[in-house]
C-alpha positions in Angstrom: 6.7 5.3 -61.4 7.0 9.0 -62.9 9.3 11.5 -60.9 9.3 15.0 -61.0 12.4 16.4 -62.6 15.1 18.4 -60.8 17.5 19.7 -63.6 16.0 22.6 -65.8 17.3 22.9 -69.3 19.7 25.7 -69.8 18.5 28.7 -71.8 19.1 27.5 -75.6 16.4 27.0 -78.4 14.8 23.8 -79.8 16.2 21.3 -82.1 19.8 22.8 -83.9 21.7 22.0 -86.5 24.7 20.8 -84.2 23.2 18.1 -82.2 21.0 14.9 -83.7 20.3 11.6 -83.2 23.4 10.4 -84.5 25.2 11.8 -81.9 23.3 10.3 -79.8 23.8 6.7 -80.7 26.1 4.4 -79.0 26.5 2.3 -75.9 27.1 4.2 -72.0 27.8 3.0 -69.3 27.1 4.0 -65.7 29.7 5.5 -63.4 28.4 7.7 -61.2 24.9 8.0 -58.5 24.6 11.0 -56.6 21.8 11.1 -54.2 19.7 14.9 -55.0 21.2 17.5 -52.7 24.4 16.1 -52.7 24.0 12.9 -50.5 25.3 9.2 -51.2 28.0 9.0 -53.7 28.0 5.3 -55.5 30.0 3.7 -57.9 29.6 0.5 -59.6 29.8 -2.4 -58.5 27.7 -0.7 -56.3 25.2 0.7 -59.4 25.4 -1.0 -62.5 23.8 0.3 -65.8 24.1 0.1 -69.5 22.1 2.3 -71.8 22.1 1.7 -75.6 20.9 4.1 -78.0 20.8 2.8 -81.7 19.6 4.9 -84.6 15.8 4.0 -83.4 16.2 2.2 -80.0 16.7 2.9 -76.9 17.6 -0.1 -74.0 18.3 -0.2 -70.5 19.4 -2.2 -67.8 20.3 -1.1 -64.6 20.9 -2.6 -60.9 21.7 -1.2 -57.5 20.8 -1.8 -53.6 18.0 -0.2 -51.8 18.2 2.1 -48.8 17.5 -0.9 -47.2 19.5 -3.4 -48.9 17.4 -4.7 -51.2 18.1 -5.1 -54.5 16.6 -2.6 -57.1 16.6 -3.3 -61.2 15.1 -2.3 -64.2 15.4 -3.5 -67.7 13.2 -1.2 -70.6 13.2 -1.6 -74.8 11.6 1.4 -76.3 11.5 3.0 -79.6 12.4 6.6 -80.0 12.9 9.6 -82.5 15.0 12.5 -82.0 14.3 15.5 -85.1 12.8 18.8 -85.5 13.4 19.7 -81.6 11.5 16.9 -80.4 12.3 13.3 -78.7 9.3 11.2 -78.9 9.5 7.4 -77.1 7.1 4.3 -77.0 7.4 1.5 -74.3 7.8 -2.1 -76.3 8.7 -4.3 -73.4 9.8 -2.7 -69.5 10.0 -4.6 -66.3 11.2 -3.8 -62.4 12.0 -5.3 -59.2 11.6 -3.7 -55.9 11.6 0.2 -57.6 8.5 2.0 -56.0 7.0 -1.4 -54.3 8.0 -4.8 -53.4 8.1 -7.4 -56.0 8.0 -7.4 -59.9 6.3 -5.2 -62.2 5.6 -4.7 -65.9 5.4 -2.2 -68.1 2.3 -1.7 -70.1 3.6 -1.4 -74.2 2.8 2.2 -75.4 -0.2 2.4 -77.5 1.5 5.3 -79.6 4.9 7.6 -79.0 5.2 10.3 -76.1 7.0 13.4 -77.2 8.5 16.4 -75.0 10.8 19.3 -76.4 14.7 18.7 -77.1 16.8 21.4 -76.7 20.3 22.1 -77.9 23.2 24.7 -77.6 27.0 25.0 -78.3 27.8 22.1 -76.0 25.3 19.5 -76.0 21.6 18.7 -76.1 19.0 17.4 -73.3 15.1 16.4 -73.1 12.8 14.7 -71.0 12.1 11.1 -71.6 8.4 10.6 -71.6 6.6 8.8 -68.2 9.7 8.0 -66.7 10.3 11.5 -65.4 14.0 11.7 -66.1 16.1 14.5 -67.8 18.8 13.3 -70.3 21.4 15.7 -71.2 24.1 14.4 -73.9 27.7 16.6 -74.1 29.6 14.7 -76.3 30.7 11.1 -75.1 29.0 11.8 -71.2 25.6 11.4 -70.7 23.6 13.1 -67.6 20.5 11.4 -66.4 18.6 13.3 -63.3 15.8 11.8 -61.3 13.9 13.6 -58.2 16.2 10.9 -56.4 19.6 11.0 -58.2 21.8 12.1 -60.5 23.3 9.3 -62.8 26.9 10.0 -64.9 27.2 7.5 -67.8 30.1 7.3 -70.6 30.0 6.2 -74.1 31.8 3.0 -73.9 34.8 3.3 -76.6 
């Protein structure tokens, strides 16, 4: 289920020579959930995640507990690009448990690629991932990932 985002990119101008998909690439893990506004503070085992980026796809699987115990995962393939100031991403295979509703759901594969505007500066780069309403922001080997909900810390896994 799409969520509006929270985090506004800083001031810094599209694509840049600095920051490309390569640096992107690699394997994170999660570390860190903040509730928005500065709430719950979870680490794993509590939330589990690893997000893979290789030079044309994107994978993520993730597990935590509910507010009200239950327990919350995700798992998502999807093919992206990242040039000329734009990250564009297809669906190819996502399902949930429990996140917006009880049960299981699927996702429906994308049809043809999303894109929203990728912005870099001296320290890093961020954009929006398409439908899922998350922010990503790379600075070197830490990854930032805000939600409406949370804010998510990962680190590239040496």
């Amino acid at each position: 289920l799409p969520v509006s985002i929270l985090l506004c990119a800083p001031a810094a101008t599209p694509g840049g020579a600095a920051w490309d998909a390569k640096k992107l690439v690699g394997t994170y893990r999660l570390v860190e959930r903040v509730a928005a506004g500065g709430g719950q503070h979870k680490t794993p085992p509590e939330v589990l995640g690893s997000m893979t980026f290789s030079k044309t796809r994107r994978t993520v699987i993730m597990k935590w507990m509910s507010d009200d115990g239950e327990p919350v995962s995700i798992a998502q393939i999807t093919d992206y690009t990242l040039s000329g100031g734009k990250y564009c991403e297809s669906v190819e295979y996502g399902v949930q448990s429990n996140l917006g509703g009880p049960g299981v759901s699927y996702d429906t594969a994308s049809t043809s690629p999303a894109c929203t505007a990728a912005i870099s500066d001296a320290t890093g780069f961020s954009f929006e991932v398409p439908v899922e309403g998350l922010r990503i922001q790379v600075n070197r080997d830490k990854m930032t990932v805000t939600t409406k909900r949370w804010i998510d810390r990962w680190e590239r896994v040496k």
